[in-house]
N, C-alpha and C positions, 0 to 999 in steps of 0.2 A: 518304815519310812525313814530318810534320810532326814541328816538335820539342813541343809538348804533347802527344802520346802520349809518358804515360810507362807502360813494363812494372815498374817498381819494386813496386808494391804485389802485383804479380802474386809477384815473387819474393820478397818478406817473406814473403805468405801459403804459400808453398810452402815456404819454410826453416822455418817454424812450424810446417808438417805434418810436415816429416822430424825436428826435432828432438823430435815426440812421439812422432812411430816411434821413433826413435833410445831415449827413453826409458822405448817403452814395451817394447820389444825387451831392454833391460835389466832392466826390473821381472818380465817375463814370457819367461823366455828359453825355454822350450819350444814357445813360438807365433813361434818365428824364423822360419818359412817365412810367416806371412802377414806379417811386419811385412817382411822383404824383396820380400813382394809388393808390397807401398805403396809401398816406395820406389823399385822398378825403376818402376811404372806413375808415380808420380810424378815422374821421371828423364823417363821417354817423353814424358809429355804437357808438360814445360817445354822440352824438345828441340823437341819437335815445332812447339808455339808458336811456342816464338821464331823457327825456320826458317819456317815460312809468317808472319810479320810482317815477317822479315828479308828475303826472298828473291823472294813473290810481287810480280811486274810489274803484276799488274793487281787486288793488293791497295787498295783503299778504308781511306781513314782509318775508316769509320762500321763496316767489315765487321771491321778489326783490334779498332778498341774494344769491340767487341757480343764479339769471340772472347776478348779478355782480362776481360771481365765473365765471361763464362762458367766460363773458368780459375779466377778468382779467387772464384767461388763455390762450385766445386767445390771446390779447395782448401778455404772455409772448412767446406765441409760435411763432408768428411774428417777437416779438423782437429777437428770439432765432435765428431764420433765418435770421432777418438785420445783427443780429453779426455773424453770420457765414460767409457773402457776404463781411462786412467788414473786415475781418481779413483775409476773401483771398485778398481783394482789397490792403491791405496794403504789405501783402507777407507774412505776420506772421506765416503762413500755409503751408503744399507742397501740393500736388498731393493726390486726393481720401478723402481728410477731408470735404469735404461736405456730399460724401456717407455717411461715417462715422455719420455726424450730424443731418442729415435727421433721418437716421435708432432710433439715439438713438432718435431724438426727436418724432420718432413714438410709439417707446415699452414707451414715457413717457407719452403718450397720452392714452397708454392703461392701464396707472396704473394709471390715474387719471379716467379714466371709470370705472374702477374696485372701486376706491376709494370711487365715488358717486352713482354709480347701487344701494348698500342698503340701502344709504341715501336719493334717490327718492323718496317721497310717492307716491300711486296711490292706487285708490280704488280698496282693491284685492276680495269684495263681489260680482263683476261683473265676475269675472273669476271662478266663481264655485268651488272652492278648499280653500281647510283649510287655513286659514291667516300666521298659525305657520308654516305651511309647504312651504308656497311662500314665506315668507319671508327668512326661511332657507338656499332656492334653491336661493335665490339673496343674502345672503352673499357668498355662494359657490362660485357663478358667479364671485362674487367682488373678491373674494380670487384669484381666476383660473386667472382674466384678472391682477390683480397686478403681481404674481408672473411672468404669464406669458408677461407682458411689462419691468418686471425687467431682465428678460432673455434675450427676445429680445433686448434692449439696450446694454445688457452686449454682447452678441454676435456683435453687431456694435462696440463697444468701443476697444472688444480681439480678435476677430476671424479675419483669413485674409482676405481681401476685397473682395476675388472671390470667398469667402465660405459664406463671411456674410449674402448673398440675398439668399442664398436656406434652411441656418439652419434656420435664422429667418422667413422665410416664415412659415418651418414645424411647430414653435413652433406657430405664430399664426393663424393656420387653427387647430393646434390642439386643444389648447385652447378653438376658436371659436366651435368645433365638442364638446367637452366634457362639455362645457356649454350648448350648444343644447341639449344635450342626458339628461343632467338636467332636463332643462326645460318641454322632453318629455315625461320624467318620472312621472312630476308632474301634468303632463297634464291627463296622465294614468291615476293616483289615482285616480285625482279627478270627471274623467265620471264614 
C-alpha cells in the first residue's frame, strides 16, 4: 500500500457516527438496543476495513480506495440519519422533517451512484461489445442517475409532503427505465 491512501477521513467519519449514537443513546435511552445496534455494526464494518486494507496480498490501491469511499459514505449516510433522530429528539424540528430527510438522503444516494457507475472498472472484453461504446452508455448512466438524484432530493427539500412520494417516485423509475433502454441498446449493437 502506498503512503497516500490515507483511512483517516474514513475514521473521523465513523467517530462522528458513534458519537451521535453515543448521544442519541443518551437523549433516547429507551431505544438502547438499536443505538447499540449502530455501534456494534459500526465496530464490525471499521474492523473489518481496516483488516482487508491491512492484510489483503493482493489488495489494489484502486480496490482499497473504491472500499473506503464506500465506508465513508455509508458512515456519512448513517450519521445523516443519527442527525436527523437527533434534532427531532431535541425539538429542533416539527412534524414530516424526517420524510423530508430520508427522501433527500435517497436522491443523494443516487447521485453518488451516478457519480461512481463510470468510475467502476470492469472488464468490458467479456461483454462482446465495443469498449468506446460501454463505456459511453455508463457515463449516460452516470449522468441520468446524478441529475436524476438531484431532482429527487429537490422535490423532498420543495414539493409538499403528500406530493413529494409520487413525483419522486416517477423520477426515479424513470431514470431507472431510460438507463435500461441504454443499456439495451448496447446490448443490440453489440450481437
Amino acid at each position: 500500500m502506498t503512503s497516500n491512501l490515507s483511512y483517516y477521513p474514513v475514521k473521523t467519519a465513523a467517530f462522528g457516527v458513534a458519537a451521535l449514537a453515543i448521544t442519541n443513546w443518551y437523549l433516547a435511552p429507551d431505544k438502547s438496543f438499536m443505538w447499540a445496534g449502530v455501534l456494534t455494526i459500526l465496530l464490525a464494518v471499521m474492523i473489518g476495513t481496516g483488516l482487508l486494507i491491512r492484510f489483503s496480498q493482493t489488495q489494489k490501491e484502486e480496490t482499497a480506495l473504491n472500499l473506503q469511499r464506500a465506508v465513508f459514505g455509508a458512515c456519512l449516510m448513517v450519521g445523516g440519519s443519527l442527525g436527523v433522530v437527533l434534532v427531532e429528539e431535541v425539538g429542533l424540528v416539527g412534524p414530516g422533517f424526517e420524510k423530508r430527510a430520508v427522501g433527500v438522503f435517497l436522491g443523494l444516494m443516487l447521485v453518488m451512484t451516478g457519480n461512481f457507475l463510470p468510475k467502476t472498472v470492469r472488464p468490458l472484453t467479456a461483454e462482446n461489445c465495443d469498449p468506446a461504446r460501454a463505456m459511453a452508455t455508463e457515463r449516460f448512466a452516470g449522468w441520468v442517475f446524478v441529475l436524476a438524484g438531484l431532482v429527487y432530493a429537490g422535490i423532498w427539500l420543495f414539493a409538499p409532503i403528500e406530493q413529494a412520494p409520487l413525483g419522486s417516485s416517477l423520477i426515479g423509475l424513470a431514470a431507472f427505465f431510460v438507463v435500461l433502454a441504454a443499456w439495451l441498446r448496447l446490448r443490440e449493437k453489440s450481437v
